[in-house]
TORPA-4810 file (N, C-alpha, C, O; in nm, 3 decimals):
<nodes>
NODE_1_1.474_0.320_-1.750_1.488_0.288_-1.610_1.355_0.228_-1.562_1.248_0.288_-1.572_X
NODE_2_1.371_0.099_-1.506_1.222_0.083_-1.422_1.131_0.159_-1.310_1.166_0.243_-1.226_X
NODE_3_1.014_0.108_-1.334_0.917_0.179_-1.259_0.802_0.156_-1.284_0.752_0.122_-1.392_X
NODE_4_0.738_0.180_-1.156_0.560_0.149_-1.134_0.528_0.260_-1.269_0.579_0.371_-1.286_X
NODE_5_0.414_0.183_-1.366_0.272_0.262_-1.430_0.241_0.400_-1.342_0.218_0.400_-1.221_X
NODE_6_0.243_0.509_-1.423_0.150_0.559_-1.397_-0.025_0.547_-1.401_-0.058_0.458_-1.480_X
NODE_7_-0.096_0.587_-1.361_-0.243_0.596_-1.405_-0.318_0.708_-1.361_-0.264_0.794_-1.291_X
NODE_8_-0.445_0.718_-1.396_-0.532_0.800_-1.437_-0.547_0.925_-1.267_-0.565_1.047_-1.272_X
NODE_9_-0.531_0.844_-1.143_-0.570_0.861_-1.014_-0.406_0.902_-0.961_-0.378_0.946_-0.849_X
NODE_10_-0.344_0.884_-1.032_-0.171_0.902_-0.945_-0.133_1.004_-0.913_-0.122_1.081_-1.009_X
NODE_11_-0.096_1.057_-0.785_-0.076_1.182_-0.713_0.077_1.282_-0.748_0.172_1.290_-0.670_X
NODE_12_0.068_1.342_-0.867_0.142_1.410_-0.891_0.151_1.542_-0.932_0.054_1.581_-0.998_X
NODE_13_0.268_1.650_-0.906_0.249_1.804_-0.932_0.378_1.861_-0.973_0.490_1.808_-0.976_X
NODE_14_0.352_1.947_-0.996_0.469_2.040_-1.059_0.574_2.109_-0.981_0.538_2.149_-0.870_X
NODE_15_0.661_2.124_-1.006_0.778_2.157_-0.919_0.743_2.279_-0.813_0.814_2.316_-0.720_X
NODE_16_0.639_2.319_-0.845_0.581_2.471_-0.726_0.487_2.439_-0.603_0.464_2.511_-0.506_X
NODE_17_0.426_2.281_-0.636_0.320_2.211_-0.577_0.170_2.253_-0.626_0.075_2.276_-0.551_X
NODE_18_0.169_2.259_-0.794_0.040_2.217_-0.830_-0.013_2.091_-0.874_0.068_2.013_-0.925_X
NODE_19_-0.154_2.051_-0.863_-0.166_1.930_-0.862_-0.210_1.894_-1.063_-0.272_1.959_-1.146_X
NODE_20_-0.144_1.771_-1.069_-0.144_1.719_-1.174_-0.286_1.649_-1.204_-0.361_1.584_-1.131_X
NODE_21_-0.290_1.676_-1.298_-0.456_1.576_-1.360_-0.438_1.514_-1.509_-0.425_1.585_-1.608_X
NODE_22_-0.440_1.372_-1.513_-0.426_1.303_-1.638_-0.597_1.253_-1.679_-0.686_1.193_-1.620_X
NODE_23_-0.581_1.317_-1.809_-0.711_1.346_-1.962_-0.659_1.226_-2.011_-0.552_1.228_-2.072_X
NODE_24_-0.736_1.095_-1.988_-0.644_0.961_-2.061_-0.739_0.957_-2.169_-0.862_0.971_-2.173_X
NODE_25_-0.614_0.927_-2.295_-0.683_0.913_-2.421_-0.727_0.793_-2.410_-0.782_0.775_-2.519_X
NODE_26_-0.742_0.664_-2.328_-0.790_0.534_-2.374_-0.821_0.480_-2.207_-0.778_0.521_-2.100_X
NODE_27_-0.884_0.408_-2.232_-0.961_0.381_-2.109_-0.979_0.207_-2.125_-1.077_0.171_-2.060_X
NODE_28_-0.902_0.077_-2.202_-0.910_0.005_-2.207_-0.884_-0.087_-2.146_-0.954_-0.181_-2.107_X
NODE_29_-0.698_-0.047_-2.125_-0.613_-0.088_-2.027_-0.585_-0.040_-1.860_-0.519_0.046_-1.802_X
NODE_30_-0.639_-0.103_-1.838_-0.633_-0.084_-1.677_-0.545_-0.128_-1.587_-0.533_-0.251_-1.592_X
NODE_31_-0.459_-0.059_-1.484_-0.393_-0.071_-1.351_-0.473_-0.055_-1.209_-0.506_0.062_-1.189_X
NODE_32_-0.504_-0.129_-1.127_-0.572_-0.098_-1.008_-0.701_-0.076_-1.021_-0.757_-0.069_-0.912_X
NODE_33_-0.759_-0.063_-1.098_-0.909_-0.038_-1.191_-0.887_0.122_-1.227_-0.993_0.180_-1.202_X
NODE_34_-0.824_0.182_-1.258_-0.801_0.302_-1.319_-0.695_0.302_-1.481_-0.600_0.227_-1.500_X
NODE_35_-0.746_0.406_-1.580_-0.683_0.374_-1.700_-0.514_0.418_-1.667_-0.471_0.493_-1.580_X
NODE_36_-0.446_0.348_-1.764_-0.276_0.331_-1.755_-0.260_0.478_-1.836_-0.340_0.510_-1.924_X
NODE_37_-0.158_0.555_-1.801_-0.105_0.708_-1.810_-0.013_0.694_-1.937_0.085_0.623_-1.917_X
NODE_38_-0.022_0.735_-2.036_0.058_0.734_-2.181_0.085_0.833_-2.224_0.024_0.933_-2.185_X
NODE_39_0.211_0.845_-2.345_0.290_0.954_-2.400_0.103_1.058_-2.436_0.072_1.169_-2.392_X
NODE_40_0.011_0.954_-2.535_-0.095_1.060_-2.615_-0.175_1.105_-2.535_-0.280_1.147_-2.584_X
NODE_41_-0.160_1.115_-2.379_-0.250_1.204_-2.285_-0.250_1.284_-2.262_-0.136_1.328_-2.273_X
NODE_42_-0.343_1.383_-2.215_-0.272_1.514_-2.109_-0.287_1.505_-2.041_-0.388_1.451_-1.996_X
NODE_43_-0.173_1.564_-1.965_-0.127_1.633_-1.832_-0.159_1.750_-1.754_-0.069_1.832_-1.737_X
NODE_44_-0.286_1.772_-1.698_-0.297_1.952_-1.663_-0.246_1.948_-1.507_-0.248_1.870_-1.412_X
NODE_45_-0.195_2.089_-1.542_-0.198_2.168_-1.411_-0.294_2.184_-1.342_-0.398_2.143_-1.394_X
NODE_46_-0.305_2.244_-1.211_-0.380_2.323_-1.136_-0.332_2.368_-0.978_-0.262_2.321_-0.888_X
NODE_47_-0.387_2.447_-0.995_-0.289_2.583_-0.845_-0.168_2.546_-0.867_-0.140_2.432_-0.829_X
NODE_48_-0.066_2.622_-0.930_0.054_2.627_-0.914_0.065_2.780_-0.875_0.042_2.890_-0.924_X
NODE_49_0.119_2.717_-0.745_0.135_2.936_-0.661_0.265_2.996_-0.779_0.305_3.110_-0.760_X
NODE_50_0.311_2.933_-0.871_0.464_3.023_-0.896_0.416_3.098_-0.963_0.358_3.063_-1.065_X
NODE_51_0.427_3.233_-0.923_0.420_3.367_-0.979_0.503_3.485_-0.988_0.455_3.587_-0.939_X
NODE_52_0.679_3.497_-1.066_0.761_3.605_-1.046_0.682_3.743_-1.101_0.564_3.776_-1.111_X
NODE_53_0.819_3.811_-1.132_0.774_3.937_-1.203_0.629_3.882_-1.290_0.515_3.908_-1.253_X
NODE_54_0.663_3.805_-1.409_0.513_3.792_-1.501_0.477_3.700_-1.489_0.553_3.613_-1.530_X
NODE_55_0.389_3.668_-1.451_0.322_3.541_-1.366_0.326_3.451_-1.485_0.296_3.491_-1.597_X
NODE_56_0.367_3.314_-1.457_0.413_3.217_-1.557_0.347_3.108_-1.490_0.445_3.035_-1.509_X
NODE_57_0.285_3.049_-1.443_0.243_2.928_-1.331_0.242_2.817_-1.453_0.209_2.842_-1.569_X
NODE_58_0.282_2.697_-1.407_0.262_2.594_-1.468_0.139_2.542_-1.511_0.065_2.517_-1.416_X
NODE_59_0.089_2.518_-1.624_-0.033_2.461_-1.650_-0.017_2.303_-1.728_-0.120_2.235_-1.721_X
NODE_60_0.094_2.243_-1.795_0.082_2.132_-1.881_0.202_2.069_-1.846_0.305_2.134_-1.831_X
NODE_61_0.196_1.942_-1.829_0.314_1.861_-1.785_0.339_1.755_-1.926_0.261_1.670_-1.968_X
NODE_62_0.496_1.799_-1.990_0.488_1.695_-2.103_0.631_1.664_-2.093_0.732_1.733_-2.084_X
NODE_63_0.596_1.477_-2.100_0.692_1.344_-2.107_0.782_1.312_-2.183_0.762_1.226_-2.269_X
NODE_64_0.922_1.383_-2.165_0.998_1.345_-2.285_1.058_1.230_-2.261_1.153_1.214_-2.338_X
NODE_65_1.033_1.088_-2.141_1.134_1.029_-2.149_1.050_0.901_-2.101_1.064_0.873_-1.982_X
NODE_66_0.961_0.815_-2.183_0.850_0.726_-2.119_0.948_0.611_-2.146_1.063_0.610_-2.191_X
NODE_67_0.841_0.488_-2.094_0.867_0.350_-2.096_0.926_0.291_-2.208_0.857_0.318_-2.306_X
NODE_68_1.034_0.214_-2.240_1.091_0.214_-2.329_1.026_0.031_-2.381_1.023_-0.025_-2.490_X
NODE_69_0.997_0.001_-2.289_0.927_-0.119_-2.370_0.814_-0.191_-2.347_0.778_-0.300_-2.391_X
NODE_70_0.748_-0.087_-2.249_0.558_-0.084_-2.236_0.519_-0.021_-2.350_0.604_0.041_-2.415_X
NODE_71_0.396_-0.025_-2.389_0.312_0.018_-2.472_0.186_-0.027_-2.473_0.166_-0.147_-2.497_X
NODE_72_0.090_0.053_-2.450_-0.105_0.035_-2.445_-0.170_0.096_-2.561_-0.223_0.208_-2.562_X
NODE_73_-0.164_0.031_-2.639_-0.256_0.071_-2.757_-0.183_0.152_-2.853_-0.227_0.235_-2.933_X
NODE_74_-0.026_0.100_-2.825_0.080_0.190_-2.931_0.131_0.265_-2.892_0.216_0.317_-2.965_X
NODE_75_0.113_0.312_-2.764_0.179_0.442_-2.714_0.266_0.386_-2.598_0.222_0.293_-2.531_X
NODE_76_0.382_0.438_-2.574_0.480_0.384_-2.426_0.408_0.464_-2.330_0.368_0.579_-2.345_X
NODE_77_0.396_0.392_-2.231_0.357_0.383_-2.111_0.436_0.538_-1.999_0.552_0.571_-2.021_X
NODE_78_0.369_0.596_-1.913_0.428_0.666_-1.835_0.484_0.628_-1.690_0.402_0.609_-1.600_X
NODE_79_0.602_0.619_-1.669_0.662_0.537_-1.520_0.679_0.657_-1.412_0.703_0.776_-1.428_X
NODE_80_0.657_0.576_-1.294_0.693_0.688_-1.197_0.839_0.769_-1.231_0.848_0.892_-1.232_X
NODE_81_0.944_0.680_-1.255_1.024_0.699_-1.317_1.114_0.806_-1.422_1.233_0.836_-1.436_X
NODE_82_0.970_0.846_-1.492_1.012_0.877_-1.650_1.016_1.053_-1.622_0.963_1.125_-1.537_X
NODE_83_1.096_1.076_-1.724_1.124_1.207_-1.673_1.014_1.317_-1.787_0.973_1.269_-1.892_X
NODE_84_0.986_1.435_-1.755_0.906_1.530_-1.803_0.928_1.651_-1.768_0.966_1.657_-1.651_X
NODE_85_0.921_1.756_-1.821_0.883_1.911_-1.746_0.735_2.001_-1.757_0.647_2.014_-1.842_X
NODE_86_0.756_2.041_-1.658_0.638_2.118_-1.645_0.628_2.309_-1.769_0.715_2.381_-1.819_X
NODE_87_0.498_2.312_-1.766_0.531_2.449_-1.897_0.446_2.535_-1.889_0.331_2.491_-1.884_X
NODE_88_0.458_2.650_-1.886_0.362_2.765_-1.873_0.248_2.765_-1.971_0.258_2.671_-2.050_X
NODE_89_0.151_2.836_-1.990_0.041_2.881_-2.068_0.190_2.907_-2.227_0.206_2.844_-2.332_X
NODE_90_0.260_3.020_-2.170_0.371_3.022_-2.340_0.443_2.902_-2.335_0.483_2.890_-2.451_X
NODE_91_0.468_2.841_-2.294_0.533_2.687_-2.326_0.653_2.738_-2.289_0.741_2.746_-2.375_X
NODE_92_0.684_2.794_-2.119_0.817_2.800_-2.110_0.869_2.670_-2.004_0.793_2.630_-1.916_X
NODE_93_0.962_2.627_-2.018_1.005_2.528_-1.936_0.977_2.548_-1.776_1.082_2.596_-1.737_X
NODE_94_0.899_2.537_-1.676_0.923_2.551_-1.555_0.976_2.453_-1.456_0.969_2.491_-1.339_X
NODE_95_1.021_2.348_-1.476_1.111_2.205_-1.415_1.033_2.092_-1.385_0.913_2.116_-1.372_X
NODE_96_1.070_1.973_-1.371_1.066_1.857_-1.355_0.946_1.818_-1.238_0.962_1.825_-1.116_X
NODE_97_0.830_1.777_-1.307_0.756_1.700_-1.210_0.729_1.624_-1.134_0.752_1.507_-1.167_X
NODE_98_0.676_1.646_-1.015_0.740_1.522_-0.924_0.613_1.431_-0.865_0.522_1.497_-0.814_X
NODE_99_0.602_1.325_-0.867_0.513_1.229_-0.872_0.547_1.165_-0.703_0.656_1.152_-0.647_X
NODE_100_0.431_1.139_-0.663_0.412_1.129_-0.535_0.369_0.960_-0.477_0.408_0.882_-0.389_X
NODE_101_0.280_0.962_-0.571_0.123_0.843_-0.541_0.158_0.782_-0.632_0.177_0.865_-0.721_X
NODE_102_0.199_0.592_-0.704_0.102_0.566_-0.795_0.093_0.421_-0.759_0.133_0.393_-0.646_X
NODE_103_0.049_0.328_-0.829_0.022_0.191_-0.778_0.121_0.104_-0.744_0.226_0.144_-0.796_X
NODE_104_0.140_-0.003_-0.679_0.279_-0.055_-0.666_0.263_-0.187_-0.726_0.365_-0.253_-0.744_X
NODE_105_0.144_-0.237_-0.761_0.184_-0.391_-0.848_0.227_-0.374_-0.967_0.307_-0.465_-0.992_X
NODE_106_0.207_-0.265_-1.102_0.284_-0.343_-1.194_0.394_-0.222_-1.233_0.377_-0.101_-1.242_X
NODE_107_0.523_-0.309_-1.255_0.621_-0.207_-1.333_0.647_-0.256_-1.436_0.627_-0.365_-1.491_X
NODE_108_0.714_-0.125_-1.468_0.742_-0.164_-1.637_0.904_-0.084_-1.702_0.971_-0.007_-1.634_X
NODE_109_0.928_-0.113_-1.802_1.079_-0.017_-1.843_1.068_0.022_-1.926_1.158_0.092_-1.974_X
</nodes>
């Protein structure tokens, strides 16, 4: 499905409202003067209030469903678009991240 690049600065969080932070593995390719957001990055959490019975808060956001025919340095590209879930410290599923901010000149599929 189309959609704006993610990148390095793009305002996104986890289904509880913690804020997302992208660790870009490559810094070559640029959107807006910030590096372009890819499958080999990470994704961290931070403040996610969700805390039931055993406190599980989201810490890592990972992309199962990127750009199907972008690619920066070999890796498909991350779209506002593209779908992911958010995952505890044990890697339990906590839902779908939701992206807020990101640049509007280039898209990609």
């Amino acid at each position: 499905m189309p959609g704006q690049l993610l990148h390095v600065n793009a305002a996104a969080m986890c289904p509880h409202g913690g804020q997302m932070t992208v660790v870009p593995s490559q810094t070559r390719v640029l959107v807006g003067g910030q590096p372009v957001a890819t499958m080999a990055d990470t994704y961290l959490i931070a403040g996610c209030p969700f805390a039931p019975v055993k406190a599980q808060p989201c810490v890592t956001v990972r992309w199962l469903v990127p750009a199907t025919r972008v690619r920066v340095m070999g890796q498909p590209v991350i779209l506002n678009t593209s779908t992911g879930l958010a995952h505890s410290a044990e890697q339990i599923p906590q839902g779908a991240p939701v992206v807020t901010v990101v640049q509007s000149r280039v898209r990609g599929i």
